[in-house]
One Martini backbone bead per residue (centre of mass of N, CA, C, O) as a GRO file, in nm:
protein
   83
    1UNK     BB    1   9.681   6.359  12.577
    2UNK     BB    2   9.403   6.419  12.608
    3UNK     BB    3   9.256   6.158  12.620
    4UNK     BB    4   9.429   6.033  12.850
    5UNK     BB    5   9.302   6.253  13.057
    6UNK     BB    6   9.041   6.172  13.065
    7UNK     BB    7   9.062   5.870  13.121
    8UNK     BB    8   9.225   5.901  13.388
    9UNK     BB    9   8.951   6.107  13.472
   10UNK     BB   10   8.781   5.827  13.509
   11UNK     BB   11   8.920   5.670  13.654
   12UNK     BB   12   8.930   5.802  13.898
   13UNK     BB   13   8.610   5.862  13.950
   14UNK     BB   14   8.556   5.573  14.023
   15UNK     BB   15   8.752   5.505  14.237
   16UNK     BB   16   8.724   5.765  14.374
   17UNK     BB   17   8.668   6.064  14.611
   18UNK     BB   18   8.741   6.357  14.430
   19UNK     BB   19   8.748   6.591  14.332
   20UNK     BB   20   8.775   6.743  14.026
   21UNK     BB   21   9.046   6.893  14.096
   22UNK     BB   22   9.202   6.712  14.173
   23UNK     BB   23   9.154   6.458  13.923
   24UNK     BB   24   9.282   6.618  13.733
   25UNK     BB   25   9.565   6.645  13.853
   26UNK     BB   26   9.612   6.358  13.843
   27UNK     BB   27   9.593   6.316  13.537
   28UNK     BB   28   9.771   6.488  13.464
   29UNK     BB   29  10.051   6.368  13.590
   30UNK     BB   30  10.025   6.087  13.468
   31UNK     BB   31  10.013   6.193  13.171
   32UNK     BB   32  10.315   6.344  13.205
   33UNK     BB   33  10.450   6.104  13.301
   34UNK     BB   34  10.708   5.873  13.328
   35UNK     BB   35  10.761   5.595  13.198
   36UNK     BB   36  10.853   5.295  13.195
   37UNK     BB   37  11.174   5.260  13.012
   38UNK     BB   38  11.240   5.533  12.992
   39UNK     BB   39  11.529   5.710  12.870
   40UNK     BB   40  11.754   5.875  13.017
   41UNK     BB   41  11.949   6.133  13.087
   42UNK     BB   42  12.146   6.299  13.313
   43UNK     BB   43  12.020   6.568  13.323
   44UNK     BB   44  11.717   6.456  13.370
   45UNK     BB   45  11.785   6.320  13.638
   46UNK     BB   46  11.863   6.577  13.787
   47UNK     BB   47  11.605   6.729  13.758
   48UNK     BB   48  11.418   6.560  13.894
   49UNK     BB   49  11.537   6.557  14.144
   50UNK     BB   50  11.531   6.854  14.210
   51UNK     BB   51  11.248   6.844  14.232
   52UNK     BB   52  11.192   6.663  14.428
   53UNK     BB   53  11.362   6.847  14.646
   54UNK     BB   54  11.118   7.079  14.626
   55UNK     BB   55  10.947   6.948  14.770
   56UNK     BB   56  10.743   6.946  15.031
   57UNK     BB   57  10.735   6.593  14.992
   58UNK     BB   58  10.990   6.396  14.902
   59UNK     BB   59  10.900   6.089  15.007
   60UNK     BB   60  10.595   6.131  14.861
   61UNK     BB   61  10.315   6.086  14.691
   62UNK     BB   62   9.971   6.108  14.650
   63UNK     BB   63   9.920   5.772  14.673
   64UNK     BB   64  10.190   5.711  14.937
   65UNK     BB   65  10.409   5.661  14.815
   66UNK     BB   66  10.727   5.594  14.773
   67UNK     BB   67  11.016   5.765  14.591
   68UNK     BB   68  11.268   5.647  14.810
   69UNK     BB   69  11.495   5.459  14.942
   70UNK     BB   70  11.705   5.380  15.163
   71UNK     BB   71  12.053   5.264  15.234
   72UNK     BB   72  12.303   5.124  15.354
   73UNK     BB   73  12.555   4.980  15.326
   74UNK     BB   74  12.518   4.737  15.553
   75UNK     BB   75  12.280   4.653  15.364
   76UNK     BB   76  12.411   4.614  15.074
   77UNK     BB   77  12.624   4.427  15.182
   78UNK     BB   78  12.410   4.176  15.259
   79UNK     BB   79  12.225   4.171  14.970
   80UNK     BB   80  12.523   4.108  14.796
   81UNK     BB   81  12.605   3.849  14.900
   82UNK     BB   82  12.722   3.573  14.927
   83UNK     BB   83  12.560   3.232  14.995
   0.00000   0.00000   0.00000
């Protein structure tokens, strides 16, 4: 893991100018993050969600992208319907 964190932190180093302490953090988030792909528990997806809406922005992740969609029911059965 230590190995994986130091890489992650020169390749942020290299792509942004964010600060050391910054990219330390970010190069930590991704190196301990759940990679695609891998099966989680009931549980353990509650967990995740639960940590989720305790952060002070949970809407966003730090590079800006979204953590999550909403669908209104009329929006998920237009895209499900048969044409």
């Amino acid at each position: 893991m230590v190995e994986e964190l130091i890489e992650q932190f020169k390749m942020n180093a290299a792509v942004t100018r964010l600060s050391k302490r910054e990219g330390l953090a970010r190069s930590l988030a991704y190196s301990s993050s759940i990679k695609a792909g891998k099966q989680l528990s009931v549980e353990e997806m509650k967990t995740l969600i639960d940590e989720l809406f305790a952060c002070e922005n949970p809407h966003t992740a730090p590079n800006g992208r979204f953590t999550f969609i909403s669908f209104s029911n009329d929006e998920l059965a237009k895209r499900f319907e048969n044409k």
